[in-house]
N, C-alpha and C positions, 0 to 999 in steps of 0.2 A: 162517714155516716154508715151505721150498721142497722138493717132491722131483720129482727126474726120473723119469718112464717111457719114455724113449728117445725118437728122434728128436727132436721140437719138444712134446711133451705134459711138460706140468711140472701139479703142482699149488700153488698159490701162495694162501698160506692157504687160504681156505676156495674157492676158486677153481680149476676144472681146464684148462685151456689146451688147445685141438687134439688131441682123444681119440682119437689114431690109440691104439688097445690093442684085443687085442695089436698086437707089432709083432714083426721081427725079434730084437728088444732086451728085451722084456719079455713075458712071458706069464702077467702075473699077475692073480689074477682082478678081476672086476667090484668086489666086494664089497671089496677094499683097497683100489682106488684111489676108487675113492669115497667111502670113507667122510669124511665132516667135509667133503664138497663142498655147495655151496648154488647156486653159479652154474657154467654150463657157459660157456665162449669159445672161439670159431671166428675165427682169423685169415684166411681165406679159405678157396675152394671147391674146392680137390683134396682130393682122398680121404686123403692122406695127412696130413690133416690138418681137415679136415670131422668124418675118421674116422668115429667108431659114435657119434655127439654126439643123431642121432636115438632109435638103440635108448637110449642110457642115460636120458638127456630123460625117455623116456618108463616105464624101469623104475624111478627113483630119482624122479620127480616132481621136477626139477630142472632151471628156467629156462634157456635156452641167449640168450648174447648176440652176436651178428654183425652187419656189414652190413644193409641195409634188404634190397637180395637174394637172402641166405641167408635172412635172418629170414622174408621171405618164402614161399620154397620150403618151410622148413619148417616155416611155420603152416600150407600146403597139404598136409603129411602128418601134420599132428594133432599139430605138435610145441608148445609152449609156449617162444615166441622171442618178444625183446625184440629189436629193427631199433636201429642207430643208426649213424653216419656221419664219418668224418674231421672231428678236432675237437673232434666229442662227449663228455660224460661223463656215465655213468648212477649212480646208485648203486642197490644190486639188494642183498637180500640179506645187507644187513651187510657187502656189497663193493662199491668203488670205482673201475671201468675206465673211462678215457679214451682211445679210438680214436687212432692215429697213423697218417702216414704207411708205405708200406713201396713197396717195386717190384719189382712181381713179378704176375704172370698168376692168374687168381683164377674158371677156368671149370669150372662142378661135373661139367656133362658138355658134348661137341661140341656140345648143342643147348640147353643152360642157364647162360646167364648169372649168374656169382657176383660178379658185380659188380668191384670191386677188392681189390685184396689190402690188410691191413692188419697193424698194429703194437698194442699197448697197454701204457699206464701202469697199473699193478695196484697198487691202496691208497698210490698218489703215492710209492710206493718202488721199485718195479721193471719194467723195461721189457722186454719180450718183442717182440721186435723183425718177428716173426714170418718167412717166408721174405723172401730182398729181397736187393737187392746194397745197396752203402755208396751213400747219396746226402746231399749238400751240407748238405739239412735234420735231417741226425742231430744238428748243430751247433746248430738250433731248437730238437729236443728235449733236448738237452742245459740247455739254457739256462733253458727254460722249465718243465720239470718236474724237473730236476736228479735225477734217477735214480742212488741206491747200486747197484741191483742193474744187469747188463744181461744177459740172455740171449741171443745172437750165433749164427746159423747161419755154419759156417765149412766146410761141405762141398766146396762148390765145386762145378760144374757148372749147377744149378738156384738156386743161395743164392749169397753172396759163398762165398769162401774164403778161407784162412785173411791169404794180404796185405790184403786188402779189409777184413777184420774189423778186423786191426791196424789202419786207416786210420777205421773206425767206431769204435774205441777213444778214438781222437785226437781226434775230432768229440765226442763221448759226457763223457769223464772220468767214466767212473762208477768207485766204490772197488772194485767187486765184479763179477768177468767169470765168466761159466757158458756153455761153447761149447754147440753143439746145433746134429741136423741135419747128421750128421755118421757116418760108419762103421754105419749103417743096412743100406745097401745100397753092394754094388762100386761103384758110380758115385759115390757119394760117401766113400769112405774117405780119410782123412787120418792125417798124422804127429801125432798127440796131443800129443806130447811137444814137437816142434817150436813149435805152435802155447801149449803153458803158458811156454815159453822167451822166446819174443817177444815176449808178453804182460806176463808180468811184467818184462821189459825196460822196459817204459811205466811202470812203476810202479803197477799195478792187481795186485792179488789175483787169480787164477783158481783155479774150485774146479772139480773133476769130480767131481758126484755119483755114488753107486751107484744104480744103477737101484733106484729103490722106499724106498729110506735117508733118511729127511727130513733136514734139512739147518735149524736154528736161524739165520737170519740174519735 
């Protein structure tokens, strides 16, 4: 079961992804999108996506997984973080995340260190790609963890956009594209329409969830 809360926050089974909520996109409360979460995941250190990972952590009693220095920072404010690194795979929870590459800048604030930014494989089916332009090794993870799902920032500006994704597609062959990180904010608004055109041009599925609407895949 996958549902979006806009920008990069998905919840994937029992798993929430980058708890930027609210957002622009979604203002729905605590208590729906949590519910049936067991594990919290931070792809790296901006706010927009760090999000509120500490307040929920700590009001849902629910493990958060990042980086060794996010996990860090946030067992120094009382959080319940599990650290791991490009590569790794934990399982936590009844859930299965394996860290991945991604490129992209990952600092929490001007003076803290969040180490690198990251990607992950969620229960060996779906990859959340986290922010990052298209790099060479998408063809690695493609290959090695053979991902149906992919979850693709396609905004542009700070993420690839939407040529770049198509070109992450190519690398990837996953059956199943879900853009994200995207029409958030002016800076990253995009042709939606455009981008499910091209896409399914490649021969992949794209779906655009409703914000909060689970999604059976």
């Amino acid at each position: 079961m996958i549902t979006w809360y806009g920008h990069a926050c998905f919840k994937v089974d029992n798993v929430l992804i980058d708890p930027f909520v609210p957002n622009p996109l979604c203002n729905l409360p605590y208590d729906i999108i949590m519910e049936g979460v067991d594990v919290i995941a931070v792809t790296h250190g901006h706010a927009d996506h760090l999000g509120n990972a500490e307040e929920l952590s700590k009001i849902y009693n629910v493990p958060v997984v990042a980086n060794h220095e996010i996990s860090v920072y946030l067992s120094e404010r009382g959080v319940n973080a599990e650290g791991m690194n490009i590569g790794g795979t934990i399982e936590i929870n009844g859930a299965k995340l394996t860290m991945v590459k991604a490129e992209h800048s990952s600092d929490i604030s001007p003076t803290i260190s969040g180490g690198v930014a990251a990607g992950y494989i969620i229960n060996d089916r779906v990859y959340h790609a986290g922010d990052t332009g298209v790099f060479g090794d998408m063809e690695l993870i493609g290959e090695i963890y053979a991902p149906k799902i992919a979850l693709l920032p396609i905004g542009g500006r700070y993420t690839m956009g939407i040529d770049e994704a198509l070109v992450a597609i190519e690398l990837l062959y996953p059956e199943i594209v879900i853009p994200m990180h995207y029409n958030t904010f002016p800076l990253i608004e995009v042709d939606i329409n455009e981008f499910v055109k091209k896409a399914e041009a490649l021969g992949v599925e794209v779906i655009i969830p409703m914000i909060g609407e689970p999604i059976d895949l």
